[in-house]
Structure formats: C-alpha cells, structure tokens
C-alpha positions as CSV (number, residue, x, y, z in Angstrom):
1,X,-8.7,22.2,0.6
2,X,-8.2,22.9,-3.2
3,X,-10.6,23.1,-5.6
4,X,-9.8,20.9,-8.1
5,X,-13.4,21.2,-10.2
6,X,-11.6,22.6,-12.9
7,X,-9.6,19.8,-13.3
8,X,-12.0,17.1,-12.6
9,X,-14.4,18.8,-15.6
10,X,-11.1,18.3,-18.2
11,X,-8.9,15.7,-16.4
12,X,-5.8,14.6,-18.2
13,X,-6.2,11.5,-20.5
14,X,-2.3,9.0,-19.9
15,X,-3.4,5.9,-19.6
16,X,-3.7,3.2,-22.0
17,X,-6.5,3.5,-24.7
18,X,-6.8,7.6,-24.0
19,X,-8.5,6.7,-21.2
20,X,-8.8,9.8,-18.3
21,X,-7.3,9.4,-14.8
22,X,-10.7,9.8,-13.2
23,X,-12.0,6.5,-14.1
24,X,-9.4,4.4,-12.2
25,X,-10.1,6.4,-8.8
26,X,-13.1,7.3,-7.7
27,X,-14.4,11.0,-6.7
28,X,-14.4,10.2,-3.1
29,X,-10.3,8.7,-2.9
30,X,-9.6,12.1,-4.6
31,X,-11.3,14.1,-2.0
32,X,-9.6,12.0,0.4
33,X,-5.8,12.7,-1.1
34,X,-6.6,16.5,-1.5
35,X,-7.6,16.8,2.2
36,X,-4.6,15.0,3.4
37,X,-2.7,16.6,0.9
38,X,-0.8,19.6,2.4
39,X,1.8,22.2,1.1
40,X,5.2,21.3,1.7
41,X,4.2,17.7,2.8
42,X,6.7,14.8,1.9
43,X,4.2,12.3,-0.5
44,X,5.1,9.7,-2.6
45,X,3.0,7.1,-4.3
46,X,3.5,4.0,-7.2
47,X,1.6,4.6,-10.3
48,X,0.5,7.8,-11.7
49,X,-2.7,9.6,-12.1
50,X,-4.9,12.4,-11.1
51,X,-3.4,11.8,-7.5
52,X,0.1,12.7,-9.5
53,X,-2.2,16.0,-10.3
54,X,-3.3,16.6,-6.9
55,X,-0.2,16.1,-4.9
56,X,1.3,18.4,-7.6
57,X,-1.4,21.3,-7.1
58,X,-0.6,20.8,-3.4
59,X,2.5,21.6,-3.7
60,X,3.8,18.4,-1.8
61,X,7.6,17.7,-2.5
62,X,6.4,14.3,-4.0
63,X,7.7,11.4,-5.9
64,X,6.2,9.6,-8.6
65,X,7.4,5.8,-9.7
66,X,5.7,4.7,-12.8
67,X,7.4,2.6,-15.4
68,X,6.1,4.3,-18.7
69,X,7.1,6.8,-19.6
70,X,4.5,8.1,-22.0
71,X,2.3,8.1,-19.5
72,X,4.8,10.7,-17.6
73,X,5.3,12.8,-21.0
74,X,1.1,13.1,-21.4
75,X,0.8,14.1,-17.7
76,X,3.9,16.6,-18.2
77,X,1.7,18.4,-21.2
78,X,-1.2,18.6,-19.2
79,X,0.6,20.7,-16.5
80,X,2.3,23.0,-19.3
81,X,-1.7,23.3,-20.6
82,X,-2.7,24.7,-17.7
83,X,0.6,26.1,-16.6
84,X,0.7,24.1,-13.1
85,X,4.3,24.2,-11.2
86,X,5.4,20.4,-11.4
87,X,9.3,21.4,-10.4
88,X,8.4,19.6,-6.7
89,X,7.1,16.7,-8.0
90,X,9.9,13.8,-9.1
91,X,9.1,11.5,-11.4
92,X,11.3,7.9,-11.8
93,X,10.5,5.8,-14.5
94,X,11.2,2.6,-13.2
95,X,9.3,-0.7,-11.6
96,X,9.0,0.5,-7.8
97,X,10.3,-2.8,-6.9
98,X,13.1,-1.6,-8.0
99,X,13.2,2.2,-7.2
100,X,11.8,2.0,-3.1
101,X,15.0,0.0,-2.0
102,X,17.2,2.9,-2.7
103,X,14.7,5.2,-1.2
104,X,14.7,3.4,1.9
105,X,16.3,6.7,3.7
106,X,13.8,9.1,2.9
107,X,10.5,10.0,5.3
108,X,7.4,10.7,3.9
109,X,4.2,12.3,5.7
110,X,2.0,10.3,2.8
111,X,2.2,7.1,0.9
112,X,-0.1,6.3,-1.9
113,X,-0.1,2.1,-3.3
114,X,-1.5,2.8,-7.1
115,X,1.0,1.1,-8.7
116,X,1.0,-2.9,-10.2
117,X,-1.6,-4.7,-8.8
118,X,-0.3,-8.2,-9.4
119,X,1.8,-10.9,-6.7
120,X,3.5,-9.3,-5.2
121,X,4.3,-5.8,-5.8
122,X,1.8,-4.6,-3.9
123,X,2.9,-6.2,-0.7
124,X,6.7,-5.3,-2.1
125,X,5.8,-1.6,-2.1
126,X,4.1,-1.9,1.8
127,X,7.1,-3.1,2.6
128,X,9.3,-0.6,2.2
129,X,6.6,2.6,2.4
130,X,6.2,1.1,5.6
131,X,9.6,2.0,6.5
132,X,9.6,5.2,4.9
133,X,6.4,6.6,6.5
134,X,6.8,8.3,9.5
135,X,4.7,8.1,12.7
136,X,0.7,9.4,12.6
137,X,1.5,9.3,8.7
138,X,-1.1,8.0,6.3
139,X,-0.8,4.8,4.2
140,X,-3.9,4.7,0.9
141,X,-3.8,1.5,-0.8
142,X,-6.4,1.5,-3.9
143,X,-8.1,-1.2,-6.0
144,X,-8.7,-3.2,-2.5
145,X,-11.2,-5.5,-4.1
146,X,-8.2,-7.0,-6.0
147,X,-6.8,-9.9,-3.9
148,X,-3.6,-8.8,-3.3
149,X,-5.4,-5.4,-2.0
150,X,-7.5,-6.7,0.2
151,X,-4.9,-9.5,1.4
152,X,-3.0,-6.0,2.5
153,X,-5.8,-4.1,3.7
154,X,-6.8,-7.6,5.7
155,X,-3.4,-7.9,7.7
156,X,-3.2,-3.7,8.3
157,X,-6.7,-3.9,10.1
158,X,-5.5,-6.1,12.3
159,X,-2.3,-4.8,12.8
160,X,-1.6,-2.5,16.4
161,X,1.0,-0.6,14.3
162,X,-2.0,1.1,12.2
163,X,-5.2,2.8,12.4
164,X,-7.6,2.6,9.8
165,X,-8.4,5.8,9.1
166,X,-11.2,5.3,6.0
167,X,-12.5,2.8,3.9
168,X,-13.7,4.4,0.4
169,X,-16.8,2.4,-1.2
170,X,-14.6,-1.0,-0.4
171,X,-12.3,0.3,-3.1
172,X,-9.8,1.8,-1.8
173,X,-8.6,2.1,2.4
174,X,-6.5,5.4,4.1
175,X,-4.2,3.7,7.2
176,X,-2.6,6.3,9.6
177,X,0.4,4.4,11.4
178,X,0.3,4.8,14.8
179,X,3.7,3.6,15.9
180,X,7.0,2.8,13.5
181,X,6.6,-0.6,11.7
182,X,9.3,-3.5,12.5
183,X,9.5,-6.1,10.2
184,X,11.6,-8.3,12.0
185,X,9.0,-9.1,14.3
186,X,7.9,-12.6,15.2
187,X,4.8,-14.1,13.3
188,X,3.3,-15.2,16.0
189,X,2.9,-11.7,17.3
190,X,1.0,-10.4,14.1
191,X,-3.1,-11.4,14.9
192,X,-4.0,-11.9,11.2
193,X,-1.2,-13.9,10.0
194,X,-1.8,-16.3,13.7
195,X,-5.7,-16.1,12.9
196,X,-5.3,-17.5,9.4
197,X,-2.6,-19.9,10.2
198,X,-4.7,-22.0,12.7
199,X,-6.0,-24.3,10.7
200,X,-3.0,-25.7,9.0
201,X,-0.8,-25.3,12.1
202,X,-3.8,-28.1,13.9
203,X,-3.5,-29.9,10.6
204,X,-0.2,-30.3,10.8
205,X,0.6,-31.2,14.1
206,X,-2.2,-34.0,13.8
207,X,-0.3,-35.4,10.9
208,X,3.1,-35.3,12.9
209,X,1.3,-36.8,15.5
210,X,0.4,-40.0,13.4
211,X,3.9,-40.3,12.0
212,X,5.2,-40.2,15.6
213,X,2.2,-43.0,16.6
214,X,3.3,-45.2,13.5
215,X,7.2,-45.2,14.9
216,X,6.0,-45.8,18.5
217,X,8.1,-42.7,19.6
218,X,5.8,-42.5,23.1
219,X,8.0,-39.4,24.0
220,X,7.4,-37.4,20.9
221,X,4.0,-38.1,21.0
222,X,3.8,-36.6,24.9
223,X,5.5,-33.7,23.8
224,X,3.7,-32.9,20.6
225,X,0.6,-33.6,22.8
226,X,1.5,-31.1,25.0
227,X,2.3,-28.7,22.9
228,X,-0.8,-28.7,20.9
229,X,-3.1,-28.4,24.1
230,X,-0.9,-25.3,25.0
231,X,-2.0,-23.1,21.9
C-alpha cells in the first residue's frame, strides 16, 4: 500500500474557500481507497479530491467527473509541485449526470460516489456505475449521513447483488457487487423497496376496499379481499 504521509502532511487545497481535500473525507476512507487502489486498475469516481490524488499515485487508469474546473486546474498544480504522473488519470468537466450515460460501455474494477450530494444525482450516478462495475468490484459511496446517501447505502444492504464490504465511522460505506446488477428487475423482488412499501400498499388497498363497499361491487370487494390476505 502507498504511503501517502507525505501528502496527507501538505494535501492540496481546490475546494471552495481554500479549503484542503482532507477535510471532506476522513483518514480512514483514504486508507480504504489506497488499499483497494491497485496499479493498472480501471477507477472512476464523481467529484474530486485527495481520492483524485490517490487513484493518481496508484497509477489506476481512472476518470474524474467534476464540473469546475478550477478545482481541476488547482489539483493539476499540485501534481506538477510534486511532479506526480497524472497522464492516466482523465478528467471531464461536466455534471456526471450527464457524462456516465456515454460511458455506459466502459468496465471499471472501482467506483467512487463523491460527487453532488443533492435529489437525485446520487442515485443517478448508482445507476449507471452500477452497470459499469464489474463483478467482485467495489462500489464507495461517501457523506452517507446525508439522506440521499444513506437512502443508497439503505437499499444496497439489502440488496443480494452486493456485499457490504465496510462501513467507515457511518460516513461513508465500501460495497463489493457480488453478481452483475439488472435494473429491469421487478420491485417486488428488491427486499428494501417491498419492506418500505408495506405500509402504504395496506393503506391503499383498505381505501380501495371502501370505495368498492360504497358502490356495492361484492365481487371487487372478494377479490381485493383476497388479494390482500395473500401478501
């Protein structure tokens, strides 16, 4: 594993403010992405930070969305500073949204979720990293104490296509996908979406129950009856 004390002693400083990369992930994520982080490996992640730094150290033919670009030209000075080899790291400037859909073909060994944490990008960029990410690859979702994080993280743990791998001071969660993702799938076969859906599936069969009492439709209401008892 690469020592990256040097770097964590003078990290670069991109994002807004000046601020260094260090204080949006936390010591123990970057231990995680440097361990998992191999030469030659296929990453790619949304946002950029000092996991841009590490995958680049690595030497992992990565890819980088972020949509500023000064944040990109800061990082790029830091690596001529201390002459680090960025030509196998790719940088798009663009909203991943955006960017992932055209990427659809490529397989990656590592996916990293940094990028905008708001509804519903997050879930936007699972989507298609998902289909990117190739068998016993790993998934790392950060900042999963923001809602849309830990809706994600939720739904993955109880998902059979995953594997939770490590959950990082409730901040941040490593998946390994244990068989290819389909997408297509019926709802009813995915145990978290079923398990939170049970209460307003009862809810509203009650209520279509009552609307079926009110038009005296006796064979609705036997069927609907039926049906209800059966889940």
């Amino acid at each position: 594993m690469l020592d990256l004390s040097a770097y964590l002693d003078e990290p670069p400083s991109i994002h807004e403010g000046g601020t260094t990369t260090v204080h949006h992930i936390s010591r123990q994520t970057i231990d995680v992405i440097n361990e998992l982080s191999l030469n030659n490996m296929r990453t790619i992640e949304t946002g950029v930070g000092f996991s841009t730094l590490i995958f680049t150290l690595n030497r992992c033919d990565h890819i980088c969305i972020a949509p500023i670009q000064d944040e990109i030209d800061l990082l790029q000075r830091y690596f001529d500073k201390f002459y680090i080899d960025s030509s196998k790291t790719k940088f798009i400037v663009e909203k991943s949204e955006f960017v992932l859909p055209k990427l659809i073909q490529e397989k990656v060994d590592l996916a990293f979720i940094d990028g905008r944490h708001a509804f519903p990008t997050p879930f936007l960029d699972y989507y298609y990293l998902s289909l990117m990410l190739k068998v016993n690859g790993y998934l790392i979702i950060d900042d999963i104490h923001i809602w849309t994080g830990k809706i994600l993280y939720d739904f993955l743990k109880h998902d059979s296509h995953w594997e939770l791998y490590k959950n990082i001071l409730g901040r941040t969660a490593v998946f390994k996908m244990t068989s290819s993702v389909d997408h297509s799938e019926w709802w009813g076969l995915q145990p978290y979406l079923l398990r939170k859906s049970k209460g307003s599936l009862w809810k509203s069969k009650i209520m279509q129950l009552g609307i079926a009492l009110k038009s005296g439709d006796f064979g609705k209401i036997t069927s609907k009856v039926k049906r209800t008892l059966d889940m």
